[in-house]
N, C-alpha and C positions, 0 to 999 in steps of 0.2 A: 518474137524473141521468147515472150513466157509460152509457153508451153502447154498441153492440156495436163490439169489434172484434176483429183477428185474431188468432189463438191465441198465447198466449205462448209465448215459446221456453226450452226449457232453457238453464240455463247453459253447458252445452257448445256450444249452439250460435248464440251472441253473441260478439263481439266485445269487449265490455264486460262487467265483474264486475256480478252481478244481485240484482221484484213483483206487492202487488197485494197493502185498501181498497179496489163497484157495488152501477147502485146496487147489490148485493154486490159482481156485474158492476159499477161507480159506482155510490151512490144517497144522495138523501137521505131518511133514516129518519121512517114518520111513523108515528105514536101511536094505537093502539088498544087499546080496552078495558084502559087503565091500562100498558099496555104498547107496545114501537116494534118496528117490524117494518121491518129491511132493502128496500129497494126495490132491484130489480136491478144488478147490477155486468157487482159487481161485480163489499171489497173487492167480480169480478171483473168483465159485459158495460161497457166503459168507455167515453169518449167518442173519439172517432175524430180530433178537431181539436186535441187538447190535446199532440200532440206538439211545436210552439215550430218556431222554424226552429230551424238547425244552429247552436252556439254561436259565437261570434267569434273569427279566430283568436289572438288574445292572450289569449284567456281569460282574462281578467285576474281575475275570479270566482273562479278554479279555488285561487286563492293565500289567498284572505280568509275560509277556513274559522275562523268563529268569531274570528276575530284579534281583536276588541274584546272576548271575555269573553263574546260572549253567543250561543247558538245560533239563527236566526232557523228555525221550522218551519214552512214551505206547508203548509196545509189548508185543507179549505173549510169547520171547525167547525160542518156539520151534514151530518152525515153515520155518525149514530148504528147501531150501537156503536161506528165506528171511529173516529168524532170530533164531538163538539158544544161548544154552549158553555152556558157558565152565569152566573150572577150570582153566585156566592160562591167562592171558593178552599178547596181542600181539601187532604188530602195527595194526592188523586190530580190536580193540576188544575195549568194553568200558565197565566200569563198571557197576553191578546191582546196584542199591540201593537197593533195597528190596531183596537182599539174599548176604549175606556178603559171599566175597572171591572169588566171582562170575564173569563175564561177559559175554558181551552180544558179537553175531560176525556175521554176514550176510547181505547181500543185501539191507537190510533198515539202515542195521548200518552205512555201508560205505556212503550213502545218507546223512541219520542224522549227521555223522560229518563232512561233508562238509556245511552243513547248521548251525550246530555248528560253524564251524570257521566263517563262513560269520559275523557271530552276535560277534564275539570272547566271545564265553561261553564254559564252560566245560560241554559235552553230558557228560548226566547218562542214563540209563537205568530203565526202572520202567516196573518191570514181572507184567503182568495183564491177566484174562483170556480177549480172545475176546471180547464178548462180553459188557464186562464193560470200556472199551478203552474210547468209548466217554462219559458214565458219569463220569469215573476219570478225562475226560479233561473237563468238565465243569465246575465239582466242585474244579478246580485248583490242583490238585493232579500230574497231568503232564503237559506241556506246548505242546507237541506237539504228535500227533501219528503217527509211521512208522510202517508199520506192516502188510502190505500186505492187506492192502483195501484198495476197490473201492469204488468210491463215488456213490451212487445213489440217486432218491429222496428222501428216506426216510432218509438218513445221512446228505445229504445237509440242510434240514431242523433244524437238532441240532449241525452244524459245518461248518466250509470255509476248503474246498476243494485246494490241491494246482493244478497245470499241474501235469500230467503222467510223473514218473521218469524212468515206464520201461511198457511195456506193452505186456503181453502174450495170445496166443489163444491156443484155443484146435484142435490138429488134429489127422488123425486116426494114427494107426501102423500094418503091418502084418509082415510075413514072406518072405522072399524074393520067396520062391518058392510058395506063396500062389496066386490062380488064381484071385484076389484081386488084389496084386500089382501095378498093371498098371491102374488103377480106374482113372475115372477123374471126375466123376458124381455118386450123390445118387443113380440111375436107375443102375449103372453098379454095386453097393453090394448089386444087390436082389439075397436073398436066404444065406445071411451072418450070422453068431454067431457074436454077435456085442458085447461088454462086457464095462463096465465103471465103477465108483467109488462110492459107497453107499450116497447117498443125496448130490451130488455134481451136480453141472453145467457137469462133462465127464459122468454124466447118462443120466440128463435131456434130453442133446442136440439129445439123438439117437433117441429118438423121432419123431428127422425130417426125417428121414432117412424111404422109405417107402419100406414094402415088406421085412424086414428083421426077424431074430430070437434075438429081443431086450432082452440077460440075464436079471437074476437076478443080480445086480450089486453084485461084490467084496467091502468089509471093507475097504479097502486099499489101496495105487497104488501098494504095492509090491506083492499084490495077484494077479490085475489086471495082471501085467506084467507075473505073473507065470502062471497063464490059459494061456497068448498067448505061452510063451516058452514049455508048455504041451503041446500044442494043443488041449487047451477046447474049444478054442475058434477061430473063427478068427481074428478076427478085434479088437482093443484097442481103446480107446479116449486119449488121452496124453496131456502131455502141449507143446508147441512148441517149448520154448525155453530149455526145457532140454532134446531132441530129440539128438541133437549132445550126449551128455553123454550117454543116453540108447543105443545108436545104439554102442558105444564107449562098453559098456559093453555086449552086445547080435548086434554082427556082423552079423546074419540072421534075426535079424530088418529090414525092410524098414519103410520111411515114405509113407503114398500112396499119390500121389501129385492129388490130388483132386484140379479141377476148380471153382469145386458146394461146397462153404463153407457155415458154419452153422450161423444161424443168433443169432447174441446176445449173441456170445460166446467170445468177445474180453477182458480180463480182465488187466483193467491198477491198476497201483500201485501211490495210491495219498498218501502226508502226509495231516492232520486236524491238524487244531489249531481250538481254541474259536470263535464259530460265532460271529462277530462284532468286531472284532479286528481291530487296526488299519491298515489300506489297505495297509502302504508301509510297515510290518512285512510280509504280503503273496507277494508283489512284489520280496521284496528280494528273501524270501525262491524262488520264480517260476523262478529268474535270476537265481540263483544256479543251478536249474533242468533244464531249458533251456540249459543251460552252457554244461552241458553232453552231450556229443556226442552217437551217434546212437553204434558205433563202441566202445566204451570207457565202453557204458552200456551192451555191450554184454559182453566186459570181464570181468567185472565186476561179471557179473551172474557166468560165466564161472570158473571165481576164487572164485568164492560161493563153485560152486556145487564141488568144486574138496576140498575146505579146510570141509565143511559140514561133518558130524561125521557121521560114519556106523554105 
C-alpha cells in the first residue's frame, strides 16, 4: 500500500519537530496461515502522493486540537499490526467514527490513546485511505494522524512531525539449511534468488545488493514468504520487527545476521498534526513517545501481531 519514497530525514535535519506505520514501507496486512504478515512500507516504503498540498495560511486547523473533547485519529484501519478494524470493542480498541459499530485496534491505536489521555480526550478513530490522511488533517477533518508514516521532506512540508514511536528496518530471511545463512556481507549472497514486495522499499533495497538474481517481486508479503518456504527462492527482505513471529510460524527461517546493512532502509513510525500548531501540543504528544520504553514498544508490536486477524 505505502509506496516508495525518499529516505526520511533525521530530526535535525527538518525544519518541523518529527515518522513512520508500509506497506511496513505502507501496507495493508494480509493473512496467512492463521497469521498477517506486513506488506511493505512501510510502518516504512510509503506512498509518494500522500503528502496534501501546503496547509492554508490561517491554519485555522492548527487551533482545534481536540477542542470538543474528542481526539479525531487518521488511519486507514487495515493496515495490521499497525492498525485494523474490528467488530467488537475491547480494552485495546477505539471506536471508528466513520463506520458505525466499528473499531479501530493496532500499534498506532495503543500510541494514540496514550496521547489521548495525556490531553484527557476521547480518541476516535477516522478510516481514511492513505493517501488522503494529511489533506483531511488539514482541512480539520482529524486532529491527528497515527498510521504507520514516516515523515519525510515532502510530508514535513504540509505537517509537524512528532519523535519515532517505534522504528523498523528491513532484513533478509533464508532457510536454515540455505548456503546463505551464515552471510554477513553483500559479497557473500552473490549468485542468490533475492525476492521482495511489489513497489515497496523490500524491492527497492535489492538493488544494493550486487551480483545477484534480483526477482520479479511478489504482490504480497505472504507470497513473498511462500516462494521462500517453496524454495523459489532464496533470500527474502522482511521487516525486522516481525522476524520473531515468522520464524515463530516457519521454524526453518533464519534471519541472515548481516554486518553490511542497507542504506535508507530504516522506517520509523511518526504521528502529524497541523503544521503551525501550537509547539507545546507536539511537546506533550513527543513527552508521551519519549515516555515508551524500548522494551514496552516491543511488546507492544508483539501483542499487535498476535491480537492482528488472520
Amino acid at each position: 500500500m505505502k509506496k516508495t519514497t525518499p529516505t526520511a530525514l533525521p530530526l535535525s535535519n527538518l525544519a518541523c519537530s518529527r515518522r513512520s506505520f508500509l506497506k511496513l514501507s505502507g501496507i495493508s496486512a494480509v493473512g496467512m496461515g492463521g497469521m498477517m504478515f506486513l506488506s511493505g512500507c512501510g510502518p516504512a516504503a510509503q506512498e509518494t502522493d500522500d503528502a496534501g498540498s501546503a496547509p492554508a495560511e490561517d491554519a485555522a486547523a492548527a487551533t482545534s486540537f481536540g477542542e470538543d473533547g474528542v481526539l479525531r485519529v487518521g488511519m486507514e484501519a487495515a493496515y495490521a499490526p499497525y492498525n485494523w478494524q474490528v467488530s467488537e470493542a475491547s480494552e485495546f480498541t477505539i471506536p471508528i467514527e466513520n463506520a458505525a459499530g466499528s473499531y479501530a485496534d493496532g500499534y498506532d491505536v495503543q500510541v494514540a490513546k496514550l496521547i489521548a489521555e495525556e490531553f484527557e480526550l476521547d480518541p476516535v478513530a477516522v478510516k481514511l485511505d492513505f493517501s488522503g490522511l494529511i489533506d483531511a488533517l488539514n482541512s480539520g477533518q482529524i486532529d491527528i494522524i497515527c498510521a504507520g508514516m514516516s515523515v519525510d521532506p515532502d510530508r514535513a512540508k504540509s505537517a509537524d512531525f512528532s519523535n519515532s514511536y517505534i522504528d523498523d528496518d528491513i532484513v533478509m530471511i533464508t532457510t536454515e539449511d540455505s548456503p546463505y545463512a551464515s552471510a554477513t556481507t553483500f559479497a557473500d549472497l552473490a549468485g542468490a534468488a533475492v525476492l521482495g514486495q511489489a513497489a515497496t522499499m523490500y524491492d527497492t533495497v535489492i538493488d544494493q545488493i550486487p551480483d545477484i538474481d534480483h526477482m520479479t517481486p511478489a504482490e504480497t508479503v505472504p507470497l513473498v514468504i511462500e516462494n521462500l518456504a517453496n524454495g523459489r527462492c532464496d533470500i527474502i527482505t522482511y521487516s525486522m520487527l516481525s522476524v520473531p513471529k515468522l520464524i515463530e510460524q516457519y521454524p526453518n527461517f533464519v534471519e541472515i545476521p548481516m554486518e553490511e546493512k542497507f542504506e535508507g532502509s530504516v522506517m520509523p513510525d511518526n504521528a502529524a498534526i497541523v503544521r503551525g500548531s501550537d509547539a507545546e501540543i507536539m511537546e506533550r504528544i513527543n513527552a508521551v513517545i519519549d515516555g515508551i520504553g524500548e522494551d514496552e514498544r516491543q511488546d507492544m508490536w508483539n501483542a499487535c501481531m498476535d491480537r492482528q486477524p488472520a
